[in-house]
C-alpha positions as CSV (number, residue, x, y, z in Angstrom):
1,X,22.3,-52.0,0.9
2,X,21.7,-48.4,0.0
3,X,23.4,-45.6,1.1
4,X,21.7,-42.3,0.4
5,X,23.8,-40.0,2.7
6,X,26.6,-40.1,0.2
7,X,24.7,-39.4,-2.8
8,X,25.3,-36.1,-3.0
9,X,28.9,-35.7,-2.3
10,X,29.8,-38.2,-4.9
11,X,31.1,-37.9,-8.1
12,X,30.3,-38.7,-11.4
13,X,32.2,-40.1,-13.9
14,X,33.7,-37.3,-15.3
15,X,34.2,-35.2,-11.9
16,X,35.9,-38.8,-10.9
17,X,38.4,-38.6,-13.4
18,X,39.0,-35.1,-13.6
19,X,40.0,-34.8,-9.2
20,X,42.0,-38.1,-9.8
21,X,43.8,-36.5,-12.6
22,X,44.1,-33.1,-10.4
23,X,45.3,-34.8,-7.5
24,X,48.1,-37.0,-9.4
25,X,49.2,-33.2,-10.8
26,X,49.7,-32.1,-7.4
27,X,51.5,-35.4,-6.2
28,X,53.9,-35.3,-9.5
29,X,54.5,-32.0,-8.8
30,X,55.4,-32.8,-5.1
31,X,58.0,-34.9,-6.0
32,X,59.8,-32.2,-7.8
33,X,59.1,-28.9,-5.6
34,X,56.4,-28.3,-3.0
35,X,56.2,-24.6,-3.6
36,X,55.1,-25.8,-7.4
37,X,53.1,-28.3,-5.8
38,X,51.3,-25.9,-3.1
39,X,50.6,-23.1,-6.3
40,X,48.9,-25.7,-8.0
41,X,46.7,-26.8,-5.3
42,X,45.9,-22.9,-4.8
43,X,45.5,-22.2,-8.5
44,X,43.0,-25.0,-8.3
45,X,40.6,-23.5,-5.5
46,X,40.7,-20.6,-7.1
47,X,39.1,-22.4,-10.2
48,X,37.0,-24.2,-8.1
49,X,35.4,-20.4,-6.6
50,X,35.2,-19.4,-10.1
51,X,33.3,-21.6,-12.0
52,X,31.1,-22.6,-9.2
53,X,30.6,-18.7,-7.8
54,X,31.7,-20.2,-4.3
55,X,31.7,-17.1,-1.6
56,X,35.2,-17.9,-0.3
57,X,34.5,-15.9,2.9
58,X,33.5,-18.8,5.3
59,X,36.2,-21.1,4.4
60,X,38.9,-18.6,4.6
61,X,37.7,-17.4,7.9
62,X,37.9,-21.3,9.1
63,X,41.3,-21.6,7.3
64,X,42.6,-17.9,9.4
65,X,41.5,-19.9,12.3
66,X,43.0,-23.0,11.8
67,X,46.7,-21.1,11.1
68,X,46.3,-19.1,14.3
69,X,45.1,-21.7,16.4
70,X,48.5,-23.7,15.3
71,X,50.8,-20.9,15.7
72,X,49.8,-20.0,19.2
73,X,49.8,-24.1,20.4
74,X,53.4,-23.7,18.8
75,X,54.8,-20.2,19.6
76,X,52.0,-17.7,21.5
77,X,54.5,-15.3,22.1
78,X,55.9,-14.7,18.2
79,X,52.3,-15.2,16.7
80,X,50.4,-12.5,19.1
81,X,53.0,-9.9,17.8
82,X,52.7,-10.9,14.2
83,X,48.7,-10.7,14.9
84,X,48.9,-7.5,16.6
85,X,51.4,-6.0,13.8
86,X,49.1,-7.4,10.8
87,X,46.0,-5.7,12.9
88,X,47.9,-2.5,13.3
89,X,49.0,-1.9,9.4
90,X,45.1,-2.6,8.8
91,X,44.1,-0.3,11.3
92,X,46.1,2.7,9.2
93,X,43.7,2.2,6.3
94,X,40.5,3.8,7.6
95,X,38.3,3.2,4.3
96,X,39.2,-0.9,5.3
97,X,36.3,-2.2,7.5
98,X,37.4,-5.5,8.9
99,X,34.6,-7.7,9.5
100,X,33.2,-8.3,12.9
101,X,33.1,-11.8,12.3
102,X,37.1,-11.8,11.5
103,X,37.7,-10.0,14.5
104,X,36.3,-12.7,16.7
105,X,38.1,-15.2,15.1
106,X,41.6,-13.4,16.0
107,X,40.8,-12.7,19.8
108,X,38.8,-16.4,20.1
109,X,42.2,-17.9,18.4
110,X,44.2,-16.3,20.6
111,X,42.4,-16.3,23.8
112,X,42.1,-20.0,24.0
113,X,45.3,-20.7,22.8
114,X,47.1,-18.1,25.6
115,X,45.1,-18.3,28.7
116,X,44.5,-22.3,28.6
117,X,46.7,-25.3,29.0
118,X,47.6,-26.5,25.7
119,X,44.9,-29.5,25.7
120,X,42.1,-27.4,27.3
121,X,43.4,-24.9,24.0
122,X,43.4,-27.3,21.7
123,X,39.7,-28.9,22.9
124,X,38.7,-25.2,22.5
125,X,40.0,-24.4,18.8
126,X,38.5,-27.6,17.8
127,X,35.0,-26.6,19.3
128,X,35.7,-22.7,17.4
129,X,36.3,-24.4,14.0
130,X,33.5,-26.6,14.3
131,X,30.8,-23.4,15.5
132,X,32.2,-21.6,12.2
133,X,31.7,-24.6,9.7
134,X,28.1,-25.6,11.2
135,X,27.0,-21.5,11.1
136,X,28.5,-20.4,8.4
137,X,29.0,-23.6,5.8
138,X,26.1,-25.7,6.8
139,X,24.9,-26.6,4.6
140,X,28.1,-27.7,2.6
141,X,27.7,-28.2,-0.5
142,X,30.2,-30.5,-2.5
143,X,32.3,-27.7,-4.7
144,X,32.6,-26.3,-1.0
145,X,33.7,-29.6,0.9
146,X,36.0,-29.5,-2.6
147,X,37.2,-26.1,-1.8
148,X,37.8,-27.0,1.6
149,X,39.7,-30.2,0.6
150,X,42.2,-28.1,-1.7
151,X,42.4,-25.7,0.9
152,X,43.5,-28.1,3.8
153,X,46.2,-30.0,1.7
154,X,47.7,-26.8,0.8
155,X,48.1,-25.9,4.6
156,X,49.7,-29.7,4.8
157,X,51.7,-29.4,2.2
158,X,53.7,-26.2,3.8
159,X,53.4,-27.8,7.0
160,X,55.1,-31.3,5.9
161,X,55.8,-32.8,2.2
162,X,55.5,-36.0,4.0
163,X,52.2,-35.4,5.4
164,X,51.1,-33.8,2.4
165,X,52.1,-36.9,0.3
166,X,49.3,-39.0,2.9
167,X,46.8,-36.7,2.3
168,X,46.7,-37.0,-1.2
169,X,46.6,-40.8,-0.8
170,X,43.6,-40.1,1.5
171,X,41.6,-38.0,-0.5
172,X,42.2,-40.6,-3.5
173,X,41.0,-43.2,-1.7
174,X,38.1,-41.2,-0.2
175,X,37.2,-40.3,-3.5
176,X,37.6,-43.5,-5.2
177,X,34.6,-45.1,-2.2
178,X,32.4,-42.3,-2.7
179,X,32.5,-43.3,-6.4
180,X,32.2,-46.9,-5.6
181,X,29.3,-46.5,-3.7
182,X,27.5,-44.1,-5.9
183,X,27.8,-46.4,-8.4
184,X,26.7,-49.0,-6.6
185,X,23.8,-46.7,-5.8
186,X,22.9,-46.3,-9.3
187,X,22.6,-50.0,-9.9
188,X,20.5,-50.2,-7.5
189,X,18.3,-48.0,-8.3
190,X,17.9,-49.5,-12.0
191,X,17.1,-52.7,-11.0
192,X,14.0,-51.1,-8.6
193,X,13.2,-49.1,-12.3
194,X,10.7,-50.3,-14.4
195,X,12.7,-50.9,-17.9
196,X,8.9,-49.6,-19.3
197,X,9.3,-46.5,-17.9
198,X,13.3,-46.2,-18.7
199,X,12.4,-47.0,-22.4
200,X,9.8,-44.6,-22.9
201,X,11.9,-41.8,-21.5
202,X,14.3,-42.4,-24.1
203,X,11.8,-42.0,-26.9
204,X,9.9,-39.1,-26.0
205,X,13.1,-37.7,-25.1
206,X,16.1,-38.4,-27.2
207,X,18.0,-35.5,-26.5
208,X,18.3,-36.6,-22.5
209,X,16.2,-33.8,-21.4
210,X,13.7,-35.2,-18.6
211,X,9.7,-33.8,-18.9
212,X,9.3,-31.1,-16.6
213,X,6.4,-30.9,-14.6
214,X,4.6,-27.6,-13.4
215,X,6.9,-25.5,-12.0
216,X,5.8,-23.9,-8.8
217,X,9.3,-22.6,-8.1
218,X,10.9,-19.2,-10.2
219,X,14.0,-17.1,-10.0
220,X,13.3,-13.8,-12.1
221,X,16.5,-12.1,-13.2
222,X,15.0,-8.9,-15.1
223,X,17.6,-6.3,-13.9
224,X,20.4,-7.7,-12.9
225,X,23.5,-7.5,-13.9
226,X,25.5,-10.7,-15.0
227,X,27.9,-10.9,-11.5
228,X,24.7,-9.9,-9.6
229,X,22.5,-12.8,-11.6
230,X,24.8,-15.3,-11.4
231,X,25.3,-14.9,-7.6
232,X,21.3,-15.2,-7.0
233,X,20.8,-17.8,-9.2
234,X,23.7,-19.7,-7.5
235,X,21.7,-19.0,-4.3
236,X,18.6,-19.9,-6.0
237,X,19.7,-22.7,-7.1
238,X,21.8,-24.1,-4.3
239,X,18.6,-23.6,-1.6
240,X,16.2,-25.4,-3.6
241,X,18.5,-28.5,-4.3
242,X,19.6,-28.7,-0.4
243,X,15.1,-28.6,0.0
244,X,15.2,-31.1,-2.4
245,X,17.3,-33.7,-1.4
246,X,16.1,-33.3,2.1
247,X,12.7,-34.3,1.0
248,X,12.1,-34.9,-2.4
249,X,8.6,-36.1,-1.9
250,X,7.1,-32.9,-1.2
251,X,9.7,-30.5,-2.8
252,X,9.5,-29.6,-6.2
253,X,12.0,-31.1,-8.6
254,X,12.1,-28.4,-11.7
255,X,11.9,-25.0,-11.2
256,X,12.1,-21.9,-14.0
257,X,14.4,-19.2,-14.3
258,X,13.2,-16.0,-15.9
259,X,16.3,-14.3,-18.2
260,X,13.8,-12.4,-20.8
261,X,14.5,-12.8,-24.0
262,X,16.0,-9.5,-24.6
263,X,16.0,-6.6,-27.1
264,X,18.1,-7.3,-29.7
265,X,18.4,-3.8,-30.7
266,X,19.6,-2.9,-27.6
267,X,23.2,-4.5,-26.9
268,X,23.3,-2.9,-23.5
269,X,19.8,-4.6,-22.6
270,X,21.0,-6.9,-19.5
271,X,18.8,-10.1,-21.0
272,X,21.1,-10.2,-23.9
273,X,23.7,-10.8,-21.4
274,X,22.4,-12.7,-19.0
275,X,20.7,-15.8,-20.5
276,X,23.9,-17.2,-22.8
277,X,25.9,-16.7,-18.8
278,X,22.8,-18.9,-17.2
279,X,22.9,-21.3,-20.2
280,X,26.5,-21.6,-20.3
281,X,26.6,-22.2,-16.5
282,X,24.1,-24.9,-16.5
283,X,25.8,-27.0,-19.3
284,X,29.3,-26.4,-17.0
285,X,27.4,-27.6,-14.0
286,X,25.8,-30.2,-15.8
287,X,22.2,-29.4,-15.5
288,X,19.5,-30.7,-17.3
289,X,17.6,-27.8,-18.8
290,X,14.9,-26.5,-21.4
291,X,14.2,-23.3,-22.9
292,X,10.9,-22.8,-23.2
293,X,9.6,-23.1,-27.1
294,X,6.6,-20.5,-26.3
295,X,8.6,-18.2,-24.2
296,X,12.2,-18.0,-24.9
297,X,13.1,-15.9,-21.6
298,X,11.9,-19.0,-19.4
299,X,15.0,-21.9,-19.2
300,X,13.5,-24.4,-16.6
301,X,15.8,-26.4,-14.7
302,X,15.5,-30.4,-13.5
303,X,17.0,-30.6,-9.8
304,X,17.6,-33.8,-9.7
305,X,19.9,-33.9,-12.5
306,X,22.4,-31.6,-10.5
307,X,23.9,-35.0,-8.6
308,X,28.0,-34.6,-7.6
């Protein structure tokens, strides 16, 4: 039996391996020194938000939630006057806007977690943390769930090297199913494939580029700046694919990105920068892609090729 609602959240072959391999770092290195242990598990988020231009804003705003809610359960009294000390050093630095969004998350924190009974608080920060990941994660994508993972079992592994230990076990074992069953997936699907078609599509296209159909769906990037292309194009790119696996029948599976193909005589002309960063981020994200032979400025992009 099939089971679809995983496919997207599990890894390939290589992601397998390379989170295994991560997550026995982290465990070697909590068996020497959690501090080491809890920089590496930090060092790799922060890898995580830069290859995969993750906006780290709704996870850390969960994450400030989480650490408040469990310092008022634990002490109100000591965390409200850290709170209101951190507020009041930010409040001296008028050119620092703190988000609205921040701000509610302090006085929700602490409201529910001072006024209540320590159940009815607890019920509450539970429902908080669930309104910020369904408005500001959903969807979540899987370098975010990742993100999110990394981000928990360094709060665990400062909280308890014991508990941090089970974690790591946890995740392993997660991760090892999803694979399981992804695989399983896959064979699946082969046998329902007609060997024709497989064979075919390995000798009109040896390179492992799929055909790409008529692309109804373009990002044009004439303009921008690399950090402001990237950032669309991960937008781009990320709203299509969640359309796409939501209903693949109707959606469109390629779409085109437009880099130009740039003036080479000009070094400062933004399409000689741009295209190698769009190129170099598909082949990171593993992508399957194609310049366009007639128009070199067109790369168009197969969606369905962007499974986790």
């Amino acid at each position: 039996m099939r089971v679809d609602a995983i496919r997207d959240f599990a890894p390939g072959v290589k992601k397998f391996v390379l989170c295994l391999l991560c997550l026995k770092v982290i465990a070697i290195a909590l068996m020497i020194n959690v501090a080491v242990a809890f920089a590496l598990a930090v060092a790799m988020a922060a890898s995580l938000i830069k290859i995969y231009q993750i906006n780290p804003e709704p996870v850390l705003l969960l994450f400030m939630h989480t650490i408040i809610s469990g310092s008022m359960l634990y002490d109100p009294i000591t965390t409200f006057a850290i709170i209101t000390a951190l507020l009041s050093a930010i409040a001296t630095f008028r050119d620092y806007e703190l988000p609205k969004e921040r701000v509610a998350v302090f006085v929700l924190s602490i409201v529910t977690t001072a006024f209540f009974g320590t159940i009815v608080a607890a019920v509450a920060s539970v429902i908080i943390g669930i309104a910020i990941i369904f408005f500001k994660l959903r969807p979540v994508d899987p370098p975010t769930l990742a993100l999110m993972a990394l981000g928990s079992l360094a709060l665990t592994l400062l909280a308890s090297k014991v508990a941090g230990s089970i974690v790591i076990v946890i995740f392993m074992a997660a991760l090892t199913a999803l694979f399981a069953i992804n695989k399983l997936n896959q064979k699946l699907d082969l046998q329902q494939t007609d060997p024709l078609d497989s064979t075919r599509s390995k000798i009109s296209h040896p390179n492992g580029y799929l055909a790409l159909s008529n692309i109804t769906e373009s990002l044009d990037l004439h303009g921008h700046t690399v950090t402001g292309a990237m950032k669309v194009m991960h937008e781009f790119l990320r709203e299509h694919e969640d359309e796409y696996r939501k209903n693949r029948a109707q959606h469109v599976r390629h779409v085109t990105i437009i880099t130009g193909e740039g003036n080479h005589s000009d070094p400062h002309d933004s399409a000689n920068l741009v295209k190698p960063t769009v190129v170099n981020f598909l082949k990171i994200n593993k992508y399957k892609y194609e310049v366009s032979s007639d128009c070199p400025g067109l790369i168009k992009v197969d969606l369905e090729s962007h499974i986790f």
